[in-house]
C-alpha positions in Angstrom: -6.5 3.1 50.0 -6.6 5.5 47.5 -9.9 6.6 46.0 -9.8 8.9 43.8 -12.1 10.6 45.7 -12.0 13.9 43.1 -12.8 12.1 40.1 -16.2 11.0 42.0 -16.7 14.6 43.1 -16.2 16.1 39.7 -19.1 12.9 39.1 -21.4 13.9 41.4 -20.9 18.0 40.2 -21.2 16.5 36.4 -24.7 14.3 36.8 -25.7 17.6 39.0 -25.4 20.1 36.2 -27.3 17.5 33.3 -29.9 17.1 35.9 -30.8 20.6 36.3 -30.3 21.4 32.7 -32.9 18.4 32.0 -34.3 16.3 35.1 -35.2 13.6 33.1 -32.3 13.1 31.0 -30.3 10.3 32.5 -34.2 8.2 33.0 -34.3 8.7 28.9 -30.9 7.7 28.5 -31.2 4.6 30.9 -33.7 3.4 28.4 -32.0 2.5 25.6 -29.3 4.3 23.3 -29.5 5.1 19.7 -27.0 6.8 18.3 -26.2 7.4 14.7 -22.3 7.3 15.2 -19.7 4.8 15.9 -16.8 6.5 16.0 -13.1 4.4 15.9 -10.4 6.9 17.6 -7.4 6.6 18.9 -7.0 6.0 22.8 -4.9 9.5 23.3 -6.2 11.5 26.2 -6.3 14.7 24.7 -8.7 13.3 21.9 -12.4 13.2 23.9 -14.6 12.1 21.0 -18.0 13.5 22.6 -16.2 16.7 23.6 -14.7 17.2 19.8 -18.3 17.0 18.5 -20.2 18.1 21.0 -22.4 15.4 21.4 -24.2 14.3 24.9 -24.2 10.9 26.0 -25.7 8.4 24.1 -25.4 10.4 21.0 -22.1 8.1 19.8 -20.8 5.1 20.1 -17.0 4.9 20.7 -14.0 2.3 20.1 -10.7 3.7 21.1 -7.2 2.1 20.3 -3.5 3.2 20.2 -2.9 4.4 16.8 -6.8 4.5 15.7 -6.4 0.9 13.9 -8.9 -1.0 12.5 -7.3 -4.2 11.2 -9.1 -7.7 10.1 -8.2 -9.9 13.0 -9.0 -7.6 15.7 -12.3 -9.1 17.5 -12.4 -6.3 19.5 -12.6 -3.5 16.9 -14.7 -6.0 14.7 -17.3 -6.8 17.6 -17.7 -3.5 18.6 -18.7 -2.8 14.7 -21.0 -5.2 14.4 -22.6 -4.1 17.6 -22.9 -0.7 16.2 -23.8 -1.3 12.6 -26.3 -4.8 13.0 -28.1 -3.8 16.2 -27.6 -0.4 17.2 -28.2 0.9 13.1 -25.9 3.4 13.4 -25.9 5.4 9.9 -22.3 7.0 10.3 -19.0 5.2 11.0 -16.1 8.0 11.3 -12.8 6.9 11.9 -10.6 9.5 13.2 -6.9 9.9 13.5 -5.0 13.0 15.2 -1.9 15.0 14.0 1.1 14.3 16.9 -0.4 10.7 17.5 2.3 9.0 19.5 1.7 5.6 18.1 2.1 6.5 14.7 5.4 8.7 15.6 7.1 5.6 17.4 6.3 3.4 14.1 7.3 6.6 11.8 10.7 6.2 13.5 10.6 2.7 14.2 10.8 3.2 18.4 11.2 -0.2 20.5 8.6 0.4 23.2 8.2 -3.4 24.2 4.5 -5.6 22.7 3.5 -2.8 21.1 6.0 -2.7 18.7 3.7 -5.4 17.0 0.4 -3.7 17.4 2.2 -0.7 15.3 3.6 -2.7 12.7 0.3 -2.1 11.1 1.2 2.0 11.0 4.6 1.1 9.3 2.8 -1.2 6.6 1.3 1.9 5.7 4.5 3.9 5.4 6.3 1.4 3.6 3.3 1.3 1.2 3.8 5.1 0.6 7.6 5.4 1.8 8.1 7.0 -2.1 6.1 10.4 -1.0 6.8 10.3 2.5 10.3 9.9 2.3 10.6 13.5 0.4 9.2 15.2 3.2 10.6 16.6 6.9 10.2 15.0 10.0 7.1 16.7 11.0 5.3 16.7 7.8 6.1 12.7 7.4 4.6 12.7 10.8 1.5 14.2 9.9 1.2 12.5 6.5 1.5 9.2 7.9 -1.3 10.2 10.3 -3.4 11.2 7.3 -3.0 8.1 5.4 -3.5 5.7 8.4 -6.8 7.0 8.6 -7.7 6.6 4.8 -6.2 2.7 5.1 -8.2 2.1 8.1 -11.3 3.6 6.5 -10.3 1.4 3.6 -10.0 -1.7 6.0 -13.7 -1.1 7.4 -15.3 -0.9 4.6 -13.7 -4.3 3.5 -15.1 -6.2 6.4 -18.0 -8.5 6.4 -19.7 -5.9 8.6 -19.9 -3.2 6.7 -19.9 -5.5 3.1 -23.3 -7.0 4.5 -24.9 -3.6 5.2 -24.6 -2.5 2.3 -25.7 -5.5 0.2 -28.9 -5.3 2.4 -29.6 -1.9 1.7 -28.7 -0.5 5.0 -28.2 3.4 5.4 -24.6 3.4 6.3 -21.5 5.7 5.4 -17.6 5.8 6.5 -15.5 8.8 7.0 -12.0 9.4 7.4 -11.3 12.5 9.7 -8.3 14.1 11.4 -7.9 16.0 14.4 -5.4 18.7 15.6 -4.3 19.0 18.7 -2.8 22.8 18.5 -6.4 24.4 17.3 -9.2 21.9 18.4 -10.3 21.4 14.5 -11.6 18.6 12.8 -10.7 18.2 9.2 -12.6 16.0 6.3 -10.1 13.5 4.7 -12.5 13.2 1.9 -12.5 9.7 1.6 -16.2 9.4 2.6 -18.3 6.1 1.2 -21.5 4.5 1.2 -21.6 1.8 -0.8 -19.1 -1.2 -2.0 -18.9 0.6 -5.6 -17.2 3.7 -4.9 -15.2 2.6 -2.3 -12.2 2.2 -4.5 -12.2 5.2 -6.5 -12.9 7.3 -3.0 -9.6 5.6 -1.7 -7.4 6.4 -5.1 -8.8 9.9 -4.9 -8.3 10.2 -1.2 -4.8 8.8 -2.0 -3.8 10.6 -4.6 -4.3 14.5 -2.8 -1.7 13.0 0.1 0.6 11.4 -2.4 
């Protein structure tokens, strides 16, 4: 049988190195967690959300999908937000997308992979939404545009659900951010299209919008 017996060493050396750092870190975190980010990513190895920011664990809360979506009938994205926002209070919901995402290159050139092809129609809703501006562009800028504007929609999409709608009606502390991540430099860039409350949410979109469009 195969173990995968270096993925438990590079465990042991890992929990090793916090303990020294801090003996009592991993009693604290055993405790409970509170962290003030949920962060919705996109399952691509090379994206580690607690390495990009630096954070250890227990610092942010993670949901990780193909494509970074956040769509209206997904339970699992949904639960895992209500989780985050209703009991663990986070204050900060950052969706993230990544320039060179795979998912969103298959739907950009319409790729049959198999049952995924339906899980990315949700990517090419978006292009066809802005197919006028992205259709003026090369391959590789269309590429990364589509990956820029597939986070806005998606930060669009959580601030419409129930979730994030309640929050705010009950005065909870809560904001959403659209972010991007490149691959070739390690950077994260702000999409602008940060919200915190029902009110702005619109104009933040139209503005976010319009500087891709």
């Amino acid at each position: 049988m195969r173990t995968l017996r270096r993925l438990f060493e590079n465990n042991r050396v890992w929990a090793e190195q916090i303990v020294k750092r801090d003996p009592s870190f991993f009693r604290e975190l055993a405790r409970q967690q509170r962290p003030d980010f949920l962060w919705i990513g996109c399952a691509d190895s090379r994206v580690p959300a607690n390495e990009i920011v630096d954070l250890p664990p227990g610092e942010l809360f993670v949901h990780c999908n193909v494509a970074n979506l956040v769509v209206h009938t997904d339970l699992n994205c949904l639960s895992v937000m209500q989780f985050a926002v209703d009991v663990l209070k986070v204050r900060h919901v950052i969706v993230c997308g990544h320039y060179g995402c795979g998912g969103v290159m298959a739907a950009l050139r319409r790729d049959r992979l198999g049952l995924i092809d339906n899980w990315l129609r949700h990517v090419q809703d978006v292009f066809q939404k802005h197919s006028a501006s992205l259709s003026s562009l090369d391959a590789t800028a269309a590429g990364h545009r589509l990956c820029e504007l597939n986070v806005v929609e998606r930060v669009l999409n959580v601030c419409q659900t129930t979730i994030v709608q309640d929050a705010w009606e009950r005065g909870q502390d809560l904001a959403v951010h659209g972010w991007i991540y490149a691959l070739d430099d390690g950077l994260l860039r702000d999409l602008a299209v940060t919200t915190n409350n029902a009110q702005e949410t619109a104009d933040v979109y139209q503005h976010a919008i319009a500087a891709l469009t």
